[in-house]
C-alpha positions in Angstrom: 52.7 67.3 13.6 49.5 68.9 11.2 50.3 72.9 11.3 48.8 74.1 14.2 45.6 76.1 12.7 45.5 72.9 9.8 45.4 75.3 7.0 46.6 74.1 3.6 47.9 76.9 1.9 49.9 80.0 3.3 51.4 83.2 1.4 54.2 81.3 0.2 51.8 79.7 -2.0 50.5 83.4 -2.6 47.2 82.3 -0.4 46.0 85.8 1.1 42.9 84.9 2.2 41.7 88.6 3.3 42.6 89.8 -0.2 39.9 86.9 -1.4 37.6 87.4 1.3 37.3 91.2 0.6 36.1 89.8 -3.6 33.9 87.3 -2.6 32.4 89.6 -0.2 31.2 91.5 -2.9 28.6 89.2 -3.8 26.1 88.6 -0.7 23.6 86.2 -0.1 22.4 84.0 2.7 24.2 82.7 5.7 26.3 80.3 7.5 24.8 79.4 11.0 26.6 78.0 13.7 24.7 77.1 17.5 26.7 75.8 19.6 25.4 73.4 22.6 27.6 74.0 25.8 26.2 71.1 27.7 26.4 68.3 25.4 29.3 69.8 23.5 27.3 69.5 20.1 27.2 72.2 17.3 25.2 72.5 14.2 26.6 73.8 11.1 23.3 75.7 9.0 23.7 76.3 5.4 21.2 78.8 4.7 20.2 80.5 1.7 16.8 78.3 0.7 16.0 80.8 -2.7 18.9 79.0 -4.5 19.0 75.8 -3.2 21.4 76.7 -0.5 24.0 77.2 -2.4 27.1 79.1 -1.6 27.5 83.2 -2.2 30.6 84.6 -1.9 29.7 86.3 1.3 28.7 82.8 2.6 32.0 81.1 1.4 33.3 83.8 3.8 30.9 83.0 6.4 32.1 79.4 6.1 35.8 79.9 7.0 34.7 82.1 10.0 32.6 79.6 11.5 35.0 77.1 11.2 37.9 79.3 13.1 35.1 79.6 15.8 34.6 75.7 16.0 38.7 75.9 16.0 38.9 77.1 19.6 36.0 75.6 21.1 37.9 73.7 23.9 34.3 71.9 25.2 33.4 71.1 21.7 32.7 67.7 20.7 30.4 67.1 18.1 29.1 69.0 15.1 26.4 68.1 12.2 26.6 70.2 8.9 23.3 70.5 6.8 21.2 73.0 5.2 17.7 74.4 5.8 14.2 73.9 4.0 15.0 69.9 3.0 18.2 70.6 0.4 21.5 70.1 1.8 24.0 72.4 -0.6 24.0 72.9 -4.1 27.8 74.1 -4.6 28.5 77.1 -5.3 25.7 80.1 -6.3 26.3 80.6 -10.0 25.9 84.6 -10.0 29.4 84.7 -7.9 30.3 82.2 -10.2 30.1 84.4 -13.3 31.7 87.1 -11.6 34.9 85.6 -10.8 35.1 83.2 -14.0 38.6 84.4 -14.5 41.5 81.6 -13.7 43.1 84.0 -11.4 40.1 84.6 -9.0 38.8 80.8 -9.5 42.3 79.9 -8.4 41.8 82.0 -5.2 38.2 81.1 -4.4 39.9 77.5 -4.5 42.3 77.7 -2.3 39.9 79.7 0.1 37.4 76.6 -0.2 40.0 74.0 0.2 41.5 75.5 3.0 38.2 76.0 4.8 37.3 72.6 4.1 40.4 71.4 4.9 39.9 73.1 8.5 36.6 71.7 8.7 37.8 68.1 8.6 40.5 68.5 10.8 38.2 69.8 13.7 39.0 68.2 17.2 35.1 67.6 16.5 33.7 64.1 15.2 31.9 65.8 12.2 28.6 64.5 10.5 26.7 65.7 7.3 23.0 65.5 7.4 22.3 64.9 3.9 18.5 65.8 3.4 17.4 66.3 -0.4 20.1 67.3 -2.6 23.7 67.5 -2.1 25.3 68.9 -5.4 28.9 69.6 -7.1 30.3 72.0 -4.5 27.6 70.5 -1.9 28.2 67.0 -2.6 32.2 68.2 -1.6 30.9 70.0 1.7 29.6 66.1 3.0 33.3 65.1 2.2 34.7 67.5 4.5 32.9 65.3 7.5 34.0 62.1 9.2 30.6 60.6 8.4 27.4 61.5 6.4 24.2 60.2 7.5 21.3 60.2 4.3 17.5 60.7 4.3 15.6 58.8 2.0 14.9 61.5 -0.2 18.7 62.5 -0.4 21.2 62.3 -3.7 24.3 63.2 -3.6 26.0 64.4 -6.8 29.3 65.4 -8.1 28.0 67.5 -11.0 31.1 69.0 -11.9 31.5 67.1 -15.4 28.2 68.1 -16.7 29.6 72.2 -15.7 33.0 71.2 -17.6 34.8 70.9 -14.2 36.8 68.7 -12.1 35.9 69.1 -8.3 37.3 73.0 -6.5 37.0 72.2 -3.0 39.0 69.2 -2.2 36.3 66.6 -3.0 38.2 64.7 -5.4 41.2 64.1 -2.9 38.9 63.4 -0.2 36.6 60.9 -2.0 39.0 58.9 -3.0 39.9 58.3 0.7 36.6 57.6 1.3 35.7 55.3 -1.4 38.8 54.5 -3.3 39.7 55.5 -6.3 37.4 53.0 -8.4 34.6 54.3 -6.8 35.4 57.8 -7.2 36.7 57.4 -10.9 32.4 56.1 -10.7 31.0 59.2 -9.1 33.0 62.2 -11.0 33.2 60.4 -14.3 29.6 59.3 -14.6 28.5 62.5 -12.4 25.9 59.5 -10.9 23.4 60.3 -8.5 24.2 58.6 -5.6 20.7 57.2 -3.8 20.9 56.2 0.1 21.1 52.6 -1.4 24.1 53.3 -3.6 25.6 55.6 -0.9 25.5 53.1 1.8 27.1 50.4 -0.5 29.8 52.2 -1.7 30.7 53.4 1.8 29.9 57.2 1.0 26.8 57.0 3.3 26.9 55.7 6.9 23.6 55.4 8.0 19.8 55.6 6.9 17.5 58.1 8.8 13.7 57.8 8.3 12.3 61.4 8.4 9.0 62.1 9.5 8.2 65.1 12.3 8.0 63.7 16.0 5.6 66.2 18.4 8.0 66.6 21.3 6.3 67.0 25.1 5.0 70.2 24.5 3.1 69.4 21.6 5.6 71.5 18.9 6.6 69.4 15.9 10.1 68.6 16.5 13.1 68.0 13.6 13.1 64.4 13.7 16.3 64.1 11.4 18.8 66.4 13.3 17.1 64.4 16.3 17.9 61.4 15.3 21.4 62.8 14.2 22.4 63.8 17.4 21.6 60.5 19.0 23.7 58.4 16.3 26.6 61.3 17.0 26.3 61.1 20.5 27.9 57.1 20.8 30.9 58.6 19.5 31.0 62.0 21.6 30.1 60.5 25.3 32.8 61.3 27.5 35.1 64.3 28.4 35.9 66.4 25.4 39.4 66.6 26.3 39.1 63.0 25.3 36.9 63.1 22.3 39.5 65.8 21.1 42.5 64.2 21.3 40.7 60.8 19.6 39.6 63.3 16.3 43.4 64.3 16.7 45.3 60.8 16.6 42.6 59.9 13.4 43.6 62.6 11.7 47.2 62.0 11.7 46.8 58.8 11.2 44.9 59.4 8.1 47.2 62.2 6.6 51.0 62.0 7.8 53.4 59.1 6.9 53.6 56.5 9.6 56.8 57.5 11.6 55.0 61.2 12.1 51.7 60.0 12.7 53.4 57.6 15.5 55.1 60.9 16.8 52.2 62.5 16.8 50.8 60.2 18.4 52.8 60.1 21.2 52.5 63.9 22.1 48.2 63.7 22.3 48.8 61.0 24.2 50.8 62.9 26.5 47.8 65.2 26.6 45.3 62.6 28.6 47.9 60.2 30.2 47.4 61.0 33.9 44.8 63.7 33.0 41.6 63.4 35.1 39.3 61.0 32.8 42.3 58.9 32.9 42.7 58.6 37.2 38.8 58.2 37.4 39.1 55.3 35.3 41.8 53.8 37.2 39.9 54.7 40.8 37.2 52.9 39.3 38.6 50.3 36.9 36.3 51.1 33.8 38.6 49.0 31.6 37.5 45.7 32.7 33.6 46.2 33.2 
């Protein structure tokens, strides 16, 4: 089975992730947002610092890991989008924390802190999405990685800048690119740093869906987000249901996708343990869903 809280990296690695939170506190900055819908079991995920491009402070990386522990023990949970505010997605990480911890030791640490968060974020009970509107950039274009699926705008690029900063991917991306797109395609995207368009996204597999933005008045007349609108509608085919249910699907994905096959089979076993006989399971069989 995946370690229970799905971290990566513990202190036998020498990961102390309050010793790292206390540095990257040190350099503050906008926020990491987090509402959570109790009736339809949907969150969103709000990068927020709009002066630089949403990019990531230290305090915000911080903000990150705390929002996903929250996510982490929300039992009713079953959906959550990740974007950013004021039409950018993420631009990585905020270059004046950047400077500051240029050394190897603390980029080391502020690497395993990311990886580990993002690592988390993936392996929510939650189907994830990223709502890629404008610009998703080096550590940004990483963060849309770190969801099951990203839906684009049309004004959206995402790219792995990370050559053109003499860098290989931080956060994870590389590993988890390559799952999405295989490795040709990824040798494509960090070599060539290309900017990935919603026409190149969607044929290389990086993008799962085209949203047309444009602001819908909603009844009372108050201009309404039209893209996280038209996000939660595509999340919501794969979130109906119980969230025990929706759970323990993200659960039997992930271990399919990261353990070798006998494990993932155990692991199987044991979350299906966890509905078999549960109550979505006996209404089912009272009414004989399967067959309709």
């Amino acid at each position: 089975m995946l370690p229970r809280q799905n971290s990566v990296y513990s202190a036998s690695h020498g990961f102390q992730p309050e010793e790292i939170k206390e540095k990257l506190s040190a350099f503050p900055g906008g926020s990491v947002d987090l509402l959570k819908q109790e009736e339809s079991g949907l969150a969103v995920l709000t990068i927020n610092n709009p002066s630089r491009m949403n990019a990531f402070s230290g305090s915000m990386m911080v903000e990150l890991e705390e929002r996903v522990a929250q996510l982490e023990t929300w039992t009713q949970g079953k959906g959550l989008i990740v974007r950013g505010v004021s039409g950018t997605f993420c631009s990585g990480s905020d270059l004046n924390a950047v400077r500051a911890i240029s050394n190897p030791q603390d980029g080391m640490k502020m690497c395993m802190f990311m990886q580990d968060a993002l690592t988390r974020l993936l392996r929510l009970p939650l189907v994830s999405v990223a709502l890629v509107e404008g610009r998703a950039l080096g550590g940004g274009a990483e963060l849309t990685t770190a969801c099951d699926f990203r839906l684009v705008t049309r004004d959206s690029v995402i790219q792995f800048v990370h050559k053109h900063m003499g860098l290989v991917p931080g956060w994870g991306g590389a590993a988890r690119l390559v799952h999405i797109v295989g490795g040709r395609h990824a040798l494509r995207l960090l070599g060539g740093a290309l900017k990935v368009d919603p026409e190149l996204g969607l044929q290389m597999g990086l993008a799962d869906g085209l949203l047309e933005e444009e602001e819908v008045p909603d009844a009372a007349g108050a201009e309404r987000d039209a893209a996280l609108r038209q996000a939660e509608d595509w999340l919501s085919s794969y979130t109906k249901g119980p969230a025990q249910v929706v759970q323990a699907t993200k659960r039997v994905v992930v271990s399919g996708r990261e353990l070798p096959l006998t494990e993932a089979l155990r692991a199987e076993k044991e979350v299906f343990g966890t509905v078999w006989g549960g109550p979505a399971n006996l209404r089912a069989l009272a009414s004989k869903t399967k067959h309709k």
